[in-house]
C-alpha positions as a LaTeX table, in Angstrom:
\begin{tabular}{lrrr}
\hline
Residue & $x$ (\AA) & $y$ (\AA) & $z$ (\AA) \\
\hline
Unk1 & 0.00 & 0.00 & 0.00 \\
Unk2 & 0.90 & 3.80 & $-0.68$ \\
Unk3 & $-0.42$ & 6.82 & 0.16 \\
Unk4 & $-2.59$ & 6.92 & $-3.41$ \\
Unk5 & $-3.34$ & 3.35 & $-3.84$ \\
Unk6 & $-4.41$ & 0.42 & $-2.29$ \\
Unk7 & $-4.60$ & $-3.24$ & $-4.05$ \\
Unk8 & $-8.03$ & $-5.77$ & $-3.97$ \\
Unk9 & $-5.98$ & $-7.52$ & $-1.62$ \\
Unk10 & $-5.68$ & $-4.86$ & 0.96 \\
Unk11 & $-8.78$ & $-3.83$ & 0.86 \\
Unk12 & $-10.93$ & $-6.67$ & 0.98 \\
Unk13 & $-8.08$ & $-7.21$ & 4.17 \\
Unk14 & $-9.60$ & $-3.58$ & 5.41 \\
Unk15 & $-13.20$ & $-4.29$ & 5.09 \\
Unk16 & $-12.88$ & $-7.33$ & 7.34 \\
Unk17 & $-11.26$ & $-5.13$ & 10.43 \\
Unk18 & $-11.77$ & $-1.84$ & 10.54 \\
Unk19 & $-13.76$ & $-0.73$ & 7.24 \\
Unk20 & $-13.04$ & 2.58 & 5.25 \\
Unk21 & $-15.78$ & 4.57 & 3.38 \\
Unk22 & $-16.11$ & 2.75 & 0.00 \\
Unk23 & $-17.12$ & 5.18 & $-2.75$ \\
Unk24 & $-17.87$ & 3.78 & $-6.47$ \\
Unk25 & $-17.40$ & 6.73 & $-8.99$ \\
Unk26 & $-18.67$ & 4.94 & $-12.20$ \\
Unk27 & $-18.39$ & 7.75 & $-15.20$ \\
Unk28 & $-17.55$ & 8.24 & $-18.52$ \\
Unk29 & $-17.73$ & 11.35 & $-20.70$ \\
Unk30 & $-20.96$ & 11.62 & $-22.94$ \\
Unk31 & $-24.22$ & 10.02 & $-21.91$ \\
Unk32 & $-23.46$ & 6.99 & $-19.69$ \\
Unk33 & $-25.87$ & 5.93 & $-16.64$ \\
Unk34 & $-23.09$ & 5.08 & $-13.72$ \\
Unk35 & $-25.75$ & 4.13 & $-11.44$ \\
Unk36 & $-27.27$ & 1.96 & $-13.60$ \\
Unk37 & $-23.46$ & 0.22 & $-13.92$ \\
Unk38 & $-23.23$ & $-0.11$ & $-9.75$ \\
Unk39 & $-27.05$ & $-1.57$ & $-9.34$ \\
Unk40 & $-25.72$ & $-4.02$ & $-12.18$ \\
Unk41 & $-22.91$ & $-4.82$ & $-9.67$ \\
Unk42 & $-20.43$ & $-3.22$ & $-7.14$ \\
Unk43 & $-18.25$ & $-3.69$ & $-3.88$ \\
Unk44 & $-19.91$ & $-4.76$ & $-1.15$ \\
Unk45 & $-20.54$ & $-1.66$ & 1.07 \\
Unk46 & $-19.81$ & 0.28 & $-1.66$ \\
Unk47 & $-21.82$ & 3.99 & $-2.24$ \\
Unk48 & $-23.22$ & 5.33 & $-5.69$ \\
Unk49 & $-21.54$ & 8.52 & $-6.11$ \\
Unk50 & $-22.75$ & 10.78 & $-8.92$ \\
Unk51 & $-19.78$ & 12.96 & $-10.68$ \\
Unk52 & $-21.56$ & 15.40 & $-12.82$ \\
Unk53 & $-23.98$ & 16.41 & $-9.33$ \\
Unk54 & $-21.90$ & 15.70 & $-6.37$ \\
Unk55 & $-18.71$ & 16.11 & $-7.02$ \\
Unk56 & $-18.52$ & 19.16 & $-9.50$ \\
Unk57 & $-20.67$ & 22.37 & $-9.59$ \\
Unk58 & $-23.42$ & 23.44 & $-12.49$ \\
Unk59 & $-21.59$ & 23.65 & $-15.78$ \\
Unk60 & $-20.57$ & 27.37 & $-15.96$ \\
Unk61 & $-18.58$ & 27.82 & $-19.47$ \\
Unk62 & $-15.60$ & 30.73 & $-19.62$ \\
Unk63 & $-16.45$ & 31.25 & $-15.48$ \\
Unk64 & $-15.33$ & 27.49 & $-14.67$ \\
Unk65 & $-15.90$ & 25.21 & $-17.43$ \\
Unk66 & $-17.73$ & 21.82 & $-17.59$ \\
Unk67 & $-16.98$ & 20.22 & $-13.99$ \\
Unk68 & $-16.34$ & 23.32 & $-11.63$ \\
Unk69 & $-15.36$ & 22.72 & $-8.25$ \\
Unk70 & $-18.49$ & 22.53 & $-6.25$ \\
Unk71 & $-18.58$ & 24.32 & $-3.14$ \\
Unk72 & $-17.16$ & 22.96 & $-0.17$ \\
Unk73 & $-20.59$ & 23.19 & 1.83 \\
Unk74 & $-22.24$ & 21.05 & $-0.73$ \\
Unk75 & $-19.42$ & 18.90 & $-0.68$ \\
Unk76 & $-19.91$ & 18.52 & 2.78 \\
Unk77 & $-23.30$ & 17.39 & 2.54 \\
Unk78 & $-22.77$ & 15.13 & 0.40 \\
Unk79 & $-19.95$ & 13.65 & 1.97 \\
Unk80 & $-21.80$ & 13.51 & 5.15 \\
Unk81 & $-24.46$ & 11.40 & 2.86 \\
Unk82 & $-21.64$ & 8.83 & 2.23 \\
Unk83 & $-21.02$ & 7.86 & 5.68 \\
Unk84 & $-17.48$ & 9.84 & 6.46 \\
Unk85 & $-16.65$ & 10.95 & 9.67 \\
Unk86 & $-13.36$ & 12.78 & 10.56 \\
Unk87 & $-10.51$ & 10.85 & 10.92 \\
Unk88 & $-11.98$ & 7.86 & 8.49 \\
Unk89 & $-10.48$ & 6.41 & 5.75 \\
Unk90 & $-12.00$ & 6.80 & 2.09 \\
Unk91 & $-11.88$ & 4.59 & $-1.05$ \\
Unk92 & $-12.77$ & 4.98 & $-4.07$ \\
Unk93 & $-13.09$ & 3.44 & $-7.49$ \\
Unk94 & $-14.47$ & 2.80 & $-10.78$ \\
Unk95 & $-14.87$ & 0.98 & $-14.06$ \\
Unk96 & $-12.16$ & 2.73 & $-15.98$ \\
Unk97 & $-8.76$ & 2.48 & $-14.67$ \\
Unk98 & $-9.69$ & 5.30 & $-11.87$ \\
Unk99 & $-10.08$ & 7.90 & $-14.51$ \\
Unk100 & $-13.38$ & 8.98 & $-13.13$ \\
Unk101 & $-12.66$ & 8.05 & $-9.65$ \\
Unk102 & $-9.35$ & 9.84 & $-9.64$ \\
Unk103 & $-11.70$ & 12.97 & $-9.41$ \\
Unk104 & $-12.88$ & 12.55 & $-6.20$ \\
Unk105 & $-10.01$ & 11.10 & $-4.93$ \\
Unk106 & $-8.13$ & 14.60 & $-5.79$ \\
Unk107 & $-11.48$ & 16.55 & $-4.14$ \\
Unk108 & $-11.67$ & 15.28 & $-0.97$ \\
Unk109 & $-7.72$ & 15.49 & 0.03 \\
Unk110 & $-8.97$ & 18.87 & $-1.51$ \\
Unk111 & $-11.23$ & 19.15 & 1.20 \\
Unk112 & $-8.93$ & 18.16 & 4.06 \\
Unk113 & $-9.41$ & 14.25 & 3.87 \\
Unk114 & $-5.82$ & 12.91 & 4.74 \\
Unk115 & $-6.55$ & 8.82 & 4.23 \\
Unk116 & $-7.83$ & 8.94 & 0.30 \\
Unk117 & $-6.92$ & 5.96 & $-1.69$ \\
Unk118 & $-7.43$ & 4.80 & $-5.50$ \\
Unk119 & $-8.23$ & 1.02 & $-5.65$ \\
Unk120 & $-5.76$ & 0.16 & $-8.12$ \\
Unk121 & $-6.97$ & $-1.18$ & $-11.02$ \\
Unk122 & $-10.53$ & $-0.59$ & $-9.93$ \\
Unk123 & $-13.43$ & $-2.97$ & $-10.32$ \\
Unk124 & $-11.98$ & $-4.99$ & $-12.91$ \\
Unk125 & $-9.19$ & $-5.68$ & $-10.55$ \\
Unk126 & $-11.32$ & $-6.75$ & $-8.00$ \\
Unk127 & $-13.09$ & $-9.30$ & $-9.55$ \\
Unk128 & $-9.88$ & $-10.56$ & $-11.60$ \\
Unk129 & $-8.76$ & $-11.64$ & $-7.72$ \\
Unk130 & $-11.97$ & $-13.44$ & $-7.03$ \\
Unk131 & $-13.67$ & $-11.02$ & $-4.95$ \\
Unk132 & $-17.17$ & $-10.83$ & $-4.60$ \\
Unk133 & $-19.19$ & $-8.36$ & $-6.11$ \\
Unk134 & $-23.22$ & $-7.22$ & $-4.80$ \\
Unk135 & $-26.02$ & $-5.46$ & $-7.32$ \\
Unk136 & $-28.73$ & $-3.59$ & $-6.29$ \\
Unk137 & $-29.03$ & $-0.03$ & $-4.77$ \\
Unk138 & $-27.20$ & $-0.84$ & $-1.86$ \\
Unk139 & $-27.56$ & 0.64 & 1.40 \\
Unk140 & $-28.20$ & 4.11 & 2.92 \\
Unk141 & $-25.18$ & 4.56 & 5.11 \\
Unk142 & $-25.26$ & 6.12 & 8.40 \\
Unk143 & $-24.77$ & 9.87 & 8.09 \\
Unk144 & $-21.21$ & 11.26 & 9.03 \\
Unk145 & $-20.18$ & 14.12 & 10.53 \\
Unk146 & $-16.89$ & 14.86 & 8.51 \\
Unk147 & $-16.20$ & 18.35 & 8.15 \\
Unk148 & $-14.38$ & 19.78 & 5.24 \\
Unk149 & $-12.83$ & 22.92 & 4.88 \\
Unk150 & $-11.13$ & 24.07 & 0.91 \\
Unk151 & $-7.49$ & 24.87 & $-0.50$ \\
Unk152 & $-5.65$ & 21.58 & 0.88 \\
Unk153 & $-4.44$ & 21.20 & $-2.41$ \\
Unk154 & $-2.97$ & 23.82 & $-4.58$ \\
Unk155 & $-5.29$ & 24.91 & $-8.14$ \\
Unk156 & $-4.81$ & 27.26 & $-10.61$ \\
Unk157 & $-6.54$ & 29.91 & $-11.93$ \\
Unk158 & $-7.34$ & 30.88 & $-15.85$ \\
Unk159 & $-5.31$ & 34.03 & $-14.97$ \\
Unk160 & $-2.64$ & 31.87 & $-13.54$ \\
Unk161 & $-2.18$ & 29.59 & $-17.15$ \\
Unk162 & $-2.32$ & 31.97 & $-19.10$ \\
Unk163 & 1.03 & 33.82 & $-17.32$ \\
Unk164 & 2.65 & 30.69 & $-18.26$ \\
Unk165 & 3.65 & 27.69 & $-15.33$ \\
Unk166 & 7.10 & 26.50 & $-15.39$ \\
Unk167 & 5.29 & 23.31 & $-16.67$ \\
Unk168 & 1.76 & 22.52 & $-17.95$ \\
Unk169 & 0.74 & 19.13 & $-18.49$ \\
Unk170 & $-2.44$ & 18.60 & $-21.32$ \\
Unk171 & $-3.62$ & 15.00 & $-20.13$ \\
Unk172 & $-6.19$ & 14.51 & $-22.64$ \\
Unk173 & $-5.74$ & 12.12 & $-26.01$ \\
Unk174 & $-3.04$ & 12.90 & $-28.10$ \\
Unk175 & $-5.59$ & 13.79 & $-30.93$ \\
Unk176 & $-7.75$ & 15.75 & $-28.95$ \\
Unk177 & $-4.34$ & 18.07 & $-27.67$ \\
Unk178 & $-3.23$ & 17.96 & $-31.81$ \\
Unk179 & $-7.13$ & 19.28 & $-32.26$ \\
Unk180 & $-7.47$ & 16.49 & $-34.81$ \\
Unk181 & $-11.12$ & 16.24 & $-32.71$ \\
Unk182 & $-12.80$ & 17.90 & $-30.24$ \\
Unk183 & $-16.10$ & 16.03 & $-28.56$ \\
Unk184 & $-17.41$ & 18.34 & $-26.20$ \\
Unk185 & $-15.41$ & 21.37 & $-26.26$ \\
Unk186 & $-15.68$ & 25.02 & $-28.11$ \\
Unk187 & $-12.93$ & 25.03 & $-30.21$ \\
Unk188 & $-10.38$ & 22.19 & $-30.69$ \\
Unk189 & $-6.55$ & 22.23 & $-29.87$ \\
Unk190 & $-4.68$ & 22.39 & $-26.49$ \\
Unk191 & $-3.41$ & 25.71 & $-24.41$ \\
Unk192 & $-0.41$ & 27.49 & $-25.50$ \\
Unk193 & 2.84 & 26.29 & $-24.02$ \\
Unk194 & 1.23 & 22.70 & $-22.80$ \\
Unk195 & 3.22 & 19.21 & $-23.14$ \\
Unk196 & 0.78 & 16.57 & $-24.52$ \\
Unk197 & 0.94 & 13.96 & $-21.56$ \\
Unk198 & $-1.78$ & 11.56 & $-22.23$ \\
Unk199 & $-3.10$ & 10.22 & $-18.59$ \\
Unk200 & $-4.10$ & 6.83 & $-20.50$ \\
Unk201 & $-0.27$ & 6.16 & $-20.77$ \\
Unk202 & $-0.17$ & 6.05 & $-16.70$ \\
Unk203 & $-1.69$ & 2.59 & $-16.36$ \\
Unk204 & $-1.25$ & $-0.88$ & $-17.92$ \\
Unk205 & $-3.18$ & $-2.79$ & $-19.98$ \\
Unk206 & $-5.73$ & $-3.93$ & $-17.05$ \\
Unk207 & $-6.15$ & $-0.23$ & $-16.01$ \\
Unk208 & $-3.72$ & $-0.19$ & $-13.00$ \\
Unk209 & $-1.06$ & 2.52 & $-12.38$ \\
Unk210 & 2.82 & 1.62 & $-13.72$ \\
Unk211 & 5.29 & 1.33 & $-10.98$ \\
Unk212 & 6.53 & 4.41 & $-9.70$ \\
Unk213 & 9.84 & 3.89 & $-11.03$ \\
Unk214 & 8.13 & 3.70 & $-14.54$ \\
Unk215 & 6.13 & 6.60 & $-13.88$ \\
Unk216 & 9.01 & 8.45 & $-12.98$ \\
Unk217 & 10.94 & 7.60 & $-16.21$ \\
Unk218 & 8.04 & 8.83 & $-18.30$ \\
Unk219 & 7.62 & 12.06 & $-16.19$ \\
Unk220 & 11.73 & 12.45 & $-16.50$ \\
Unk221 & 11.10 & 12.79 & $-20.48$ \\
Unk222 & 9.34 & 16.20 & $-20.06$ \\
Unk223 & 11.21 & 17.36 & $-17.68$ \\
Unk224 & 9.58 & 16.49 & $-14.48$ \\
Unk225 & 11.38 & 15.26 & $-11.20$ \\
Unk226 & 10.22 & 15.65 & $-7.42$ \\
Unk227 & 11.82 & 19.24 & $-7.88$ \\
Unk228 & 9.33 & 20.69 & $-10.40$ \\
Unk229 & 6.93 & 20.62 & $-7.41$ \\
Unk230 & 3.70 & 23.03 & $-7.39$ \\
Unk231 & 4.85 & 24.66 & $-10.48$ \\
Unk232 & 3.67 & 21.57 & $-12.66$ \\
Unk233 & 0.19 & 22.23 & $-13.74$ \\
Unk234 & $-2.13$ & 19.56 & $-15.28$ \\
Unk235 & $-5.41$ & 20.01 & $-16.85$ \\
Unk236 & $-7.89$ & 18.09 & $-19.11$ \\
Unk237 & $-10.80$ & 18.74 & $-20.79$ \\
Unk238 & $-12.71$ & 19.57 & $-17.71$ \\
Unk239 & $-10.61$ & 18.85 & $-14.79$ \\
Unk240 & $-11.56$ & 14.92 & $-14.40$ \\
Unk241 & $-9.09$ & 13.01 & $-16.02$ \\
Unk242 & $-6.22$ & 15.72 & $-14.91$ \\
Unk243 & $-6.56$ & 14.98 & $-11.03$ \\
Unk244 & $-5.57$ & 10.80 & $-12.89$ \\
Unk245 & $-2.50$ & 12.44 & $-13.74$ \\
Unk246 & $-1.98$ & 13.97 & $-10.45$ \\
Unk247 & $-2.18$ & 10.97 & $-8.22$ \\
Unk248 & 0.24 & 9.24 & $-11.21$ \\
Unk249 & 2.54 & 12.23 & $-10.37$ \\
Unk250 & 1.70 & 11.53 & $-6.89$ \\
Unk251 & 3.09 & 8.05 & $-6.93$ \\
Unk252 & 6.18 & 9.30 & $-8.89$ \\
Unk253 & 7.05 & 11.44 & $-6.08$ \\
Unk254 & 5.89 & 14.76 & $-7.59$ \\
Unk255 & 3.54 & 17.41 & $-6.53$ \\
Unk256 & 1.51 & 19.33 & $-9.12$ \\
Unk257 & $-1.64$ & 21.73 & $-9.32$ \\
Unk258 & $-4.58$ & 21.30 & $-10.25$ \\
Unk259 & $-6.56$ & 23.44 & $-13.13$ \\
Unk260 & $-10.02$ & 22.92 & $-12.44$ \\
Unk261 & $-11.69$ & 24.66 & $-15.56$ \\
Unk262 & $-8.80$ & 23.17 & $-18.18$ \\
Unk263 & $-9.39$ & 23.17 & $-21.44$ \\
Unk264 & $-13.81$ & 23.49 & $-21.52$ \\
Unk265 & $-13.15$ & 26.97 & $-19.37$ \\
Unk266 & $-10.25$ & 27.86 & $-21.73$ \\
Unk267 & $-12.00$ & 27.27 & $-25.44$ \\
Unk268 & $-15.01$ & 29.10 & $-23.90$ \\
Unk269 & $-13.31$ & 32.39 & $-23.70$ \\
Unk270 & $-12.83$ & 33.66 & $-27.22$ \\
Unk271 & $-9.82$ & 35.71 & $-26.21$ \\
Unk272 & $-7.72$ & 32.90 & $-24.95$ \\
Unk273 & $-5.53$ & 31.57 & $-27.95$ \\
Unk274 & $-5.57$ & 28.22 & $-28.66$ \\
Unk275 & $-2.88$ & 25.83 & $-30.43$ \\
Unk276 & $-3.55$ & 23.34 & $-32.83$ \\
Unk277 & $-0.65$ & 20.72 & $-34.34$ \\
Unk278 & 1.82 & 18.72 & $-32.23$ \\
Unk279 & 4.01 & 21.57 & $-31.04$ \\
Unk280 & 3.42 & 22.92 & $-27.53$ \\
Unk281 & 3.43 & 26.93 & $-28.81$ \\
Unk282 & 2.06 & 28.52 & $-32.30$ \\
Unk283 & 3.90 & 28.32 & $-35.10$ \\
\hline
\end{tabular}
């Protein structure tokens, strides 16, 4: 165990003594029902958690992009819905190599939770060990009493990109940084002066994190060692998948920042530029 991960193993180890909160963070971008996915089968113990209403604010374009940071009141609610108290630990998961659940593993140490851990290799992992899965709704925990307070981790402004960070990380798709295609967003391409540093390329075929001594050989080839520290910035589309390639960065023994409106805050305000191409700056 580390203090991002923990394996099936471990946890099914943990559930047996003292128990953490178990949160299931089933996402994906586009129109996908994640709590149809848990009824259809999840951990034992194991609470629905909805991304797009609990752990992000209303869409709000050039102000804060797709997936703002909600408030920390209503984050305390609905952490308080989940069952944590102070001083309990919290993990979470999904179906997609933690891309989704990476999110709220990144909020809630946000938020002053200390004990936050990815299950590595997420639901898939757990059942490739044997472990037994439950469907239904599951549940209603007993309420906590957790309280959260913001700004344990650092995040950066729009303002504060577009002055230029010693290094900013695009973790989307290679094609999506290039601008080949662009889903969701405004306008295609990536933020002037970004490294394409697609968060995919942080875990293995079966969706679990490379060894940190990997991950630090792939953050070494753009520069990035445990000195870069808060001046690495890392953003997305919308500030999901980025906090993925913080807790990778995390395991490699590097801190980095969070930009919570990325690239959907970014393409929304016509008088940021924007870069299309392979090359970090315009031609």
């Amino acid at each position: 165990m580390n203090e991002v991960l923990i394996t099936p193993l471990e946890l099914a180890e943990s559930l047996l003594a003292t128990p953490p909160v178990l949160l299931d963070v089933r996402w994906q971008l586009g129109d996908f029902d994640g709590r149809r996915a848990y009824r259809e089968g999840h951990i034992p113990g194991a609470v629905y958690v909805d991304l797009d209403s609990e752990l992000a604010a209303p869409p709000s374009g050039p102000v804060g992009g797709r997936h703002p940071l909600p408030d920390v009141a209503d984050l305390q609610e609905a952490a308080r819905r989940w069952g944590i108290d102070d001083g309990v630990p919290v993990v979470v998961y999904d179906d997609s190599g933690n891309l989704a659940a990476a999110r709220a593993w990144w909020l809630l140490r946000w938020a002053g939770v200390a004990d936050v851990r990815l299950l590595d290799g997420g639901l898939a992992a757990w059942r490739a060990e044997g472990l037994r899965t439950t469907t239904g709704d599951g549940g209603r925990p007993r309420p906590g009493r957790v309280t959260l307070t913001a700004g344990h981790l650092p995040v950066a402004t729009i303002d504060e990109v577009a002055a230029g960070p010693e290094h900013l990380l695009d973790a989307r798709a290679a094609e999506r940084y290039r601008g080949d295609v662009e889903p969701v967003d405004p306008r295609a391409g990536h933020i002037p002066g970004a490294l394409s540093v697609p968060t995919a390329d942080n875990v293995d075929a079966s969706g679990r994190f490379r060894p940190a001594d990997e991950l630090r050989r792939r953050f070494a080839g753009f520069g990035l060692d445990s000195a870069a520290g808060p001046g690495v910035v890392v953003y997305c589309g919308s500030g999901i998948n980025a906090a993925h390639q913080i807790a990778a960065l995390a395991i490699a023994g590097i801190d980095a920042t969070l930009f919570p409106g990325s690239f959907s805050q970014w393409s929304s305000d016509p008088g940021r530029p924007v870069v299309e191409g392979t090359r970090p700056e315009e031609a």
